[in-house]
C-alpha positions in Angstrom: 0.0 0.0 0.0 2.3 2.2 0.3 4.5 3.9 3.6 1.3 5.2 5.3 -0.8 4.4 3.5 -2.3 1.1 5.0 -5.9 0.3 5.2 -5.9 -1.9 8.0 -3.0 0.1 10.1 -4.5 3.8 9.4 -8.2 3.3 9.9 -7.5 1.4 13.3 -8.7 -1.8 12.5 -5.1 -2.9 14.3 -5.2 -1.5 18.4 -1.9 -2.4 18.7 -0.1 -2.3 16.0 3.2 -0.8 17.4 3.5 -3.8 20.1 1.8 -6.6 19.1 1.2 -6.5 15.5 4.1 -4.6 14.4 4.6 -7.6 11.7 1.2 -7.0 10.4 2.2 -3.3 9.7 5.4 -3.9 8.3 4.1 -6.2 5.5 1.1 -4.1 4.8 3.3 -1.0 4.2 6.3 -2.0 2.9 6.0 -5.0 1.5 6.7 -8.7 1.0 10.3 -8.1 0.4 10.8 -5.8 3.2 8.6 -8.7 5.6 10.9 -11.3 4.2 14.2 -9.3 4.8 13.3 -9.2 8.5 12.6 -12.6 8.8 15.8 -13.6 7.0 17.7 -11.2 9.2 16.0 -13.0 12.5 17.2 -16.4 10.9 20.8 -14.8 10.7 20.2 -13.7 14.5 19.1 -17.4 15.6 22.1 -18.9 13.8 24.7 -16.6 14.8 23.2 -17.1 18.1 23.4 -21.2 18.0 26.9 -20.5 16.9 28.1 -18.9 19.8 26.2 -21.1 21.8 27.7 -24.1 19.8 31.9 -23.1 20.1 31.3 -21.9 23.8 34.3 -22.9 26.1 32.0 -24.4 28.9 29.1 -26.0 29.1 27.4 -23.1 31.2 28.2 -20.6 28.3 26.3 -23.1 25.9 23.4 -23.6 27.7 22.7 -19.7 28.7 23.6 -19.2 24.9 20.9 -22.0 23.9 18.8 -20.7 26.1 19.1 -16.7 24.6 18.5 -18.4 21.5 15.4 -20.0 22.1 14.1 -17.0 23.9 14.8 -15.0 20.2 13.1 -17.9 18.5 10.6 -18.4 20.5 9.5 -14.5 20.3 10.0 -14.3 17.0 7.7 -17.4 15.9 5.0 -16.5 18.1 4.6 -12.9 17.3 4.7 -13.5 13.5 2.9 -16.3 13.9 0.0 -14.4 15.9 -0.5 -11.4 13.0 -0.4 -14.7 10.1 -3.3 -16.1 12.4 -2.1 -19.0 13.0 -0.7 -18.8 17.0 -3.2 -17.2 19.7 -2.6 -13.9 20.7 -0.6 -13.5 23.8 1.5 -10.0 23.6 4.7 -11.0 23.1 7.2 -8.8 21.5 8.6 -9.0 18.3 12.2 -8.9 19.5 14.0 -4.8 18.8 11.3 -4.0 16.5 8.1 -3.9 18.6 8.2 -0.4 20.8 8.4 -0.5 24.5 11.6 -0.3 26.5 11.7 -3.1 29.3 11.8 -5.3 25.7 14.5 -3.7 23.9 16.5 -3.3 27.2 16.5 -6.7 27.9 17.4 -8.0 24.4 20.2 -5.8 24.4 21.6 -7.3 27.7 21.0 -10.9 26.1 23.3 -9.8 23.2 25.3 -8.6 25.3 25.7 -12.1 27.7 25.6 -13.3 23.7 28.6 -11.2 23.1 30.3 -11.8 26.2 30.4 -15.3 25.5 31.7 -15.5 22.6 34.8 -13.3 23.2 35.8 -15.7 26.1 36.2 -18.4 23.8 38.8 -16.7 21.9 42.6 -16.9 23.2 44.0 -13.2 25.0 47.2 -11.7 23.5 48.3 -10.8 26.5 48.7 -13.1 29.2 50.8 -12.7 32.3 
């Protein structure tokens, strides 16, 4: 339809489509290619994530990154599967896209356990 220009996002037949259905609003006004980008760039998120979780040095750092990861997936399927129809509608966030700030904080502090992880697998320079 067009960047505001949505029928079903303008005329409020979506309540909330900044939280909950911020998928629906996406792919009425920008498009199939822009829906599909997101969803490939969650897949790359997922992966990246199982990656880290999968080259861990301990088995603690694998399991909290396996279990970041399936808190992305698990966001990520249900919200997009709630605006296709096809999972009930429960309010969760679509992760750093729907608005609201306990949400984006606390993805940002699993990247950053994510992140955290990941650089302790490599080997320090400097050792004394």
């Amino acid at each position: 339809m067009g960047l505001l220009k949505g029928n079903q996002t303008q005329l409020g037949f979506l309540y909330p489509k900044t939280t909950d259905f911020i998928f629906a609003v996406i792919g009425e006004e920008m498009g199939f290619i822009v829906a599909g980008i997101v969803i490939i760039l969650y897949v790359v998120l997922i992966t990246k994530c199982l990656y880290v979780a999968k080259t861990a040095k301990d088995e603690t750092g694998s399991l909290i990154a396996s279990g970041i990861t399936g808190i992305f997936a698990f966001h990520m399927v249900e919200n997009i599967g709630m605006v296709m129809g096809l999972l009930p509608i429960t309010g969760v966030p679509l992760p750093f896209i729907s608005y609201g700030g306990s949400s984006l904080i606390t993805n940002f502090i699993c990247i950053a356990i994510l992140l955290n992880i990941s650089s302790k697998r490599q080997k320090t320079i400097f050792v004394k």
